[in-house]
Structure formats: structure tokens, C-alpha cells
N, C-alpha and C positions, 0 to 999 in steps of 0.2 A: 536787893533789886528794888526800883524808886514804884512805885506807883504808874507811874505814866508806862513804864517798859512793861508792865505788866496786863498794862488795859489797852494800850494801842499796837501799832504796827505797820509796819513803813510793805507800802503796795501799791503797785498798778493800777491805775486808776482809769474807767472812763465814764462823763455824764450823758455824751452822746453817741450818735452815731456817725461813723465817718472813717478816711482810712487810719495808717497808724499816726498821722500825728496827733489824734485825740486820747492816745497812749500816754500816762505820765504818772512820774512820783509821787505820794502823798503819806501821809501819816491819816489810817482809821484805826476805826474801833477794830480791837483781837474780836473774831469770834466765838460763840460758846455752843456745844456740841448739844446736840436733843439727846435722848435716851438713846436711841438706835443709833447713834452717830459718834463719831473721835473726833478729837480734836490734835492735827498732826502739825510739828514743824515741820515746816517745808524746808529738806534739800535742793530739790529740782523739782523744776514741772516740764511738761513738754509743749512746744508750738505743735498745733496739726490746724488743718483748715478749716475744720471744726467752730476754733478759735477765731478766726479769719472775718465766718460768716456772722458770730456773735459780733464782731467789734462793726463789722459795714451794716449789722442788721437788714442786711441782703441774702435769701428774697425774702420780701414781702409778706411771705405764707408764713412765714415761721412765728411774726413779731405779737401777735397774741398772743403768743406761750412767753416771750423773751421780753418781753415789752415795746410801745407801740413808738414812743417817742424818743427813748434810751433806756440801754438794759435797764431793768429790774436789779441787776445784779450788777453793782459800776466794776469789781473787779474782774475779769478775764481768767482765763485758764482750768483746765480740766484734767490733764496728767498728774498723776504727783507720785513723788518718790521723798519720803519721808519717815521718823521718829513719830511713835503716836505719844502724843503730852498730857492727855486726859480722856477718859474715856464714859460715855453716858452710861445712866443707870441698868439700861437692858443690856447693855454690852457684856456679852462673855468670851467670845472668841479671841480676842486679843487683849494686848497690857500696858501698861505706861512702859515706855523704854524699847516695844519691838519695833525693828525697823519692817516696813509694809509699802507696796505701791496699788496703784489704783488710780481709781476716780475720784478726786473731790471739787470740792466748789471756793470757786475763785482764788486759786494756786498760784496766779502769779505774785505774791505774799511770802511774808515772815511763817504768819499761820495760815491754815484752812481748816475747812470741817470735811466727813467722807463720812459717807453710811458704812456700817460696818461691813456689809453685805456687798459693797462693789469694791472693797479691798482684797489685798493676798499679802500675805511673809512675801517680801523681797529677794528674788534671787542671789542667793550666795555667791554667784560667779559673774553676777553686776555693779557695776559703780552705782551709785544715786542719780547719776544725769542718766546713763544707760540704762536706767530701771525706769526712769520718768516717762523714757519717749515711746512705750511701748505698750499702755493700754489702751489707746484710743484707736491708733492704727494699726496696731498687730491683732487687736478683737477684731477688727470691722473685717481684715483679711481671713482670719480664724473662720467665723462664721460663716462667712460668702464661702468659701471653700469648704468646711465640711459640715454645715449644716443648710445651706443654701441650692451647694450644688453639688454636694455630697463628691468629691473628688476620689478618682479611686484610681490602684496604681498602675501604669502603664498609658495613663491617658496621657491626648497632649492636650496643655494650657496654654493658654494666649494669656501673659498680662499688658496690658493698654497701660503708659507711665508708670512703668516697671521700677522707674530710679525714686520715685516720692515718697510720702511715708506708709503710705498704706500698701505700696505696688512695692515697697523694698524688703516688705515683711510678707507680701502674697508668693513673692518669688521661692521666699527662702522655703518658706509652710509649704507649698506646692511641689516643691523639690522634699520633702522631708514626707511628703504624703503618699512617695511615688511616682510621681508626674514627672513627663518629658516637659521645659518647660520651654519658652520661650517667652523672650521682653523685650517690650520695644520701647523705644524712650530716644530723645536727643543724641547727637555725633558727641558732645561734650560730658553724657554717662555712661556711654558703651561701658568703659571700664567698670563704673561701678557697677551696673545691672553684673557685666561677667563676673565680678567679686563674687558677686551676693551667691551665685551657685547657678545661675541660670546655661543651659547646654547651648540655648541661641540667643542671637541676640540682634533685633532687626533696629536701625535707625530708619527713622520716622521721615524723616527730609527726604531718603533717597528709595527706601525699601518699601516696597506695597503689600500689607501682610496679610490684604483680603484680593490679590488676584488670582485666585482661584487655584493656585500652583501647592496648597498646601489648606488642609481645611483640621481645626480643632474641635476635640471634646465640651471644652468648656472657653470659653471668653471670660475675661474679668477684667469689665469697659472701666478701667478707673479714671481716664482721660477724660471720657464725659463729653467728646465731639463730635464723635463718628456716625453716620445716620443707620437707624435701623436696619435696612437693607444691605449697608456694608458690613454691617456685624455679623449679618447673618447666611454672605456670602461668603464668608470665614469659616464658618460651623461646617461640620458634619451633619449629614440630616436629621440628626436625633442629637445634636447636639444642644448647650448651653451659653445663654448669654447672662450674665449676673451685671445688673446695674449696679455699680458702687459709688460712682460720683458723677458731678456732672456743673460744668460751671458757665455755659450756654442756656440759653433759653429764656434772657429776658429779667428783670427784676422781681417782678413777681413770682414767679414759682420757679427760676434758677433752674437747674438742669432737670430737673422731677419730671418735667413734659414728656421729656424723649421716653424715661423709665415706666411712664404710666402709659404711652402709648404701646411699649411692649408689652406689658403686662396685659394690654386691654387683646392685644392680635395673638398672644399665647394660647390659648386654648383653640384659635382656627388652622394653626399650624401644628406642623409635627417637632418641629425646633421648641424648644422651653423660653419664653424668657423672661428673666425675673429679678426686681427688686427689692429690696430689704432695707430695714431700720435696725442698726448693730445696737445690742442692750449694753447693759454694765453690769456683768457679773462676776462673781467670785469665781465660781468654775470654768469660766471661761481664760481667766489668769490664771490659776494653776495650772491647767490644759499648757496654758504658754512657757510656764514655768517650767513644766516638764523637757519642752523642744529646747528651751535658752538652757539649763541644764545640763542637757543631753548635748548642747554643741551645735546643735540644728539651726539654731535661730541665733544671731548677734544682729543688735540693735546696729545702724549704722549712722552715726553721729556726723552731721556736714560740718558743726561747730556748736559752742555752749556760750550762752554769753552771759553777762551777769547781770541779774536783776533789772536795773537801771538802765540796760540797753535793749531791752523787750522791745519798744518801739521801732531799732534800729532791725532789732532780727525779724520782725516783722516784718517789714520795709523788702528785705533780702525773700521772702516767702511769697510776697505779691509779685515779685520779680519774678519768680519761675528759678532764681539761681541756686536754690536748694537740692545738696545730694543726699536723700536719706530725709535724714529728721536736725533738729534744731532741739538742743536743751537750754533752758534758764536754770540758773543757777543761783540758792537763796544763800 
């Protein structure tokens, strides 16, 4: 193998901020792993919005941590489903040659790097692309559901964009947890939300899910539009509202507005309602591992594209015309 194949690696690239056509191919530098961290070839990574809000560095609030003028980090991407190729000095959990998914940094790549601690073993009964698109969005669901708002069986849940990547894994987890559920999403994913396991299923265009004719346990607003008051004319009186996304509210702090104003009227009411920051951990992927496993959870793939057309799938994500999730494929 020449030298060059060794030191470099063909990746995604961006120097600024803007939509996907600031997306593009390039040859850098391979990374090298710290002590706490591997060094993985990438199979797959997954697209989530996540990614979205890194490439427009929209809102505002975030760009101290990410950078002010263009990421910090030019390459994009945070799923990964991968071979680990070398591993740091403190690393003992894993080894050269296991296959692992997780969290790492800048995935849209040959290589990336991953702490060892936001990794897991790979599920046996996934592909690479189907193992990619499943820890950013299946955690952020995990959590809001059972450590958020602690879900328990027999309740009913509301998921808000039932069909996207987070609300296509809330559906399934929620159904696996006990929950009556219901989803609401576009005329053009009925199908998919009923795939997924959901018992209803309301279209958004035609169906009003807060007129009073039916009130839920728990809400999980992953649409990110609907005003306080209609969330919470949904509820039961003691029920919950869990902010998960939100893409209203301005350039500068993006949907966080609406979540911080619940959060501020929570304790005057007797309704809950509540915000959270999803971590990256290892037991939170096992957790998942065990439902994908078990048969509970299948990742649900809108399409995989390869490398080189990351911009393109992009493209298709701003659009809104995604079912499920989106893989890249190295």
C-alpha cells in the first residue's frame, strides 16, 4: 500500500457555512485516534438533522461550540457503522477487526475517529448502512421516552413527525415499551408510520390531533411547530410534553424558544413539560441493541447513496421528502 493511501482519504468536505452545495469531495489527511478513542473504517454513516444544522451552522446559539465562521471540523457526519483499524493506548474494550456502530467524528469519510465510550458491537441482525442510521436518532427517541418521560405500558403517546428519523424510531420504542401509540405525519407516509407498528395514525393536512376529542399521556413534539397551548390541549392533565426538535423560531436560537418557554411554565402547571440534550453513550446503544435484536426496532431506510452523492441526499433531507432515514455508504 503507497504512502499516500495510507496518510490520506477521500471525504466530504466543507469550509463554510451554507446549504448542501458547500458539500463536496476532497482528499485529507487520515486521522489518528487519542488514547480514549479508535480509529474506524467507515461502512456507513447516517444523514439526521443534526448534520443539517452543523453544515447551515443554523442557529446562531450553537456556533461557539462549532465554530463562528465555518465548522471547526470541515468534515460533516456523526453516525457510523464501521471496522475499528487501530485502537488508542487506553482502549480496552474493543479490537482491531470488531465490527461496532456509534458516534464518531466526521464520518462522512474513508476514516474517522470515535471515543470508545460512545461506541457498541454492531448488531448481528443489521447491515452496515442499517446499523449507521441508528444512533443519533434511535438515542435521541430512547431517552425522551424512557428516561425523559419515563413511558410506561398502557399509556397513550402522541408522536409529532412520526415518519422522520427520530419519530420512525419513537414510534417503534413506544410501541415496544407498551404504549398505545399514535402518529401523525404527511398523506404521502401514512403507510410508512402504519409499517412502523403505530395502532393510529392521523394525517396532519386533514386530522386535528389536539381537538379535544382525544387527550395523551405523553406528546413527543418532534415537529417542532405547534404552539404551547395546542400541545397542551392534547394532554391529559397530568400529562407530558417532551421537546425533541424544533425548526421555527428564528436564526438565532432555532426552535429552543418554544422548549425554553415550556420549560420556564412547567412548574405553574400541573402538565410536565420538558426539554432535553440526547448524550452519546454506550449503554444507551446496547439498550437499542437489545430492542433491534429482539425484532422491536428495524431501522427504516428511505434510500443509501454513496459517498459522493452526500450532497445530493442532502438536498432530498431539506426537502422534507425523506421516509425514515438516509444512509451513506463508504
Amino acid at each position: 500500500m503507497s504512502s499516500n493511501e495510507t496518510t490520506t482519504m477521500q471525504a466530504i468536505v466543507q469550509e463554510s457555512y451554507g446549504n448542501a452545495d458547500v458539500l463536496h469531495t476532497a482528499q485529507v489527511p487520515r486521522p489518528e485516534p487519542d488514547a480514549n478513542e479508535m480509529l474506524l473504517r467507515v461502512r456507513a454513516a447516517g444523514l439526521d438533522r443534526g448534520t443539517w444544522h452543523l453544515m447551515t451552522g443554523l442557529p446562531y446559539l450553537m456556533r461557539p461550540f462549532v465554530g463562528f465562521r465555518g465548522p471547526r471540523n470541515p468534515v460533516p457526519g456523526l453516525d457510523v457503522a464501521g471496522v475499528v483499524e487501530a485502537v488508542g493506548e487506553k482502549v480496552t474494550t474493543f479490537s482491531v477487526g470488531d465490527e461496532v456502530y456509534g458516534f464518531g467524528r466526521g464520518t462522512f469519510a474513508e476514516y474517522a475517529v470515535a471515543p470508545a465510550d460512545q461506541l457498541a458491537p454492531k448488531p448481528q441482525n443489521l447491515s452496515y448502512e442499517q446499523a449507521a442510521v441508528v444512533p443519533v436518532s434511535a438515542s435521541t427517541a430512547l431517552v425522551a421516552l424512557t428516561q425523559v418521560a419515563d413511558v410506561r405500558p398502557g399509556e397513550q403517546v402522541l408522536v409529532l413527525g412520526a415518519s422522520g428519523g427520530v419519530g420512525s424510531y419513537a414510534v417503534q420504542l413506544a410501541k415496544a415499551l407498551g404504549a398505545e401509540v399514535t402518529g401523525v405525519c404527511s398523506p404521502a407516509k401514512i403507510d410508512l408510520v402504519r409499517s412502523l407498528g403505530a395502532q393510529h395514525v392521523l394525517d396532519y393536512t386533514r386530522d386535528d390531533w389536539a381537538d379535544g376529542s382525544h387527550h395523551y399521556d405523553l406528546v413527543l413534539d418532534i415537529g417542532g411547530r405547534p404552539t404551547i397551548s395546542r400541545l397542551r390541549k392534547a394532554l391529559t392533565p397530568d400529562g407530558t410534553v417532551v421537546f425533541v426538535g424544533g425548526e421555527d423560531g428564528g436564526k438565532f436560537s432555532g426552535g429552543m424558544n418554544r422548549g425554553l418557554r415550556g420549560v420556564a411554565l412547567s412548574p405553574f402547571v400541573k402538565q410536565r413539560l420538558k426539554m432535553f440534550v440526547a448524550g452519546q453513550r454506550t449503554s444507551d446503544l446496547e439498550q437499542l441493541t437489545g430492542f433491534i435484536e429482539a425484532g422491536q426496532v428495524t431501522p427504516s431506510i428511505d434510500r443509501a447513496y454513496p459517498l459522493e452523492q452526500a450532497p445530493e441526499a442532502m438536498r432530498r433531507l431539506e426537502a422534507g421528502e425523506v421516509r425514515g432515514k438516509i444512509a451513506i455508504t463508504v
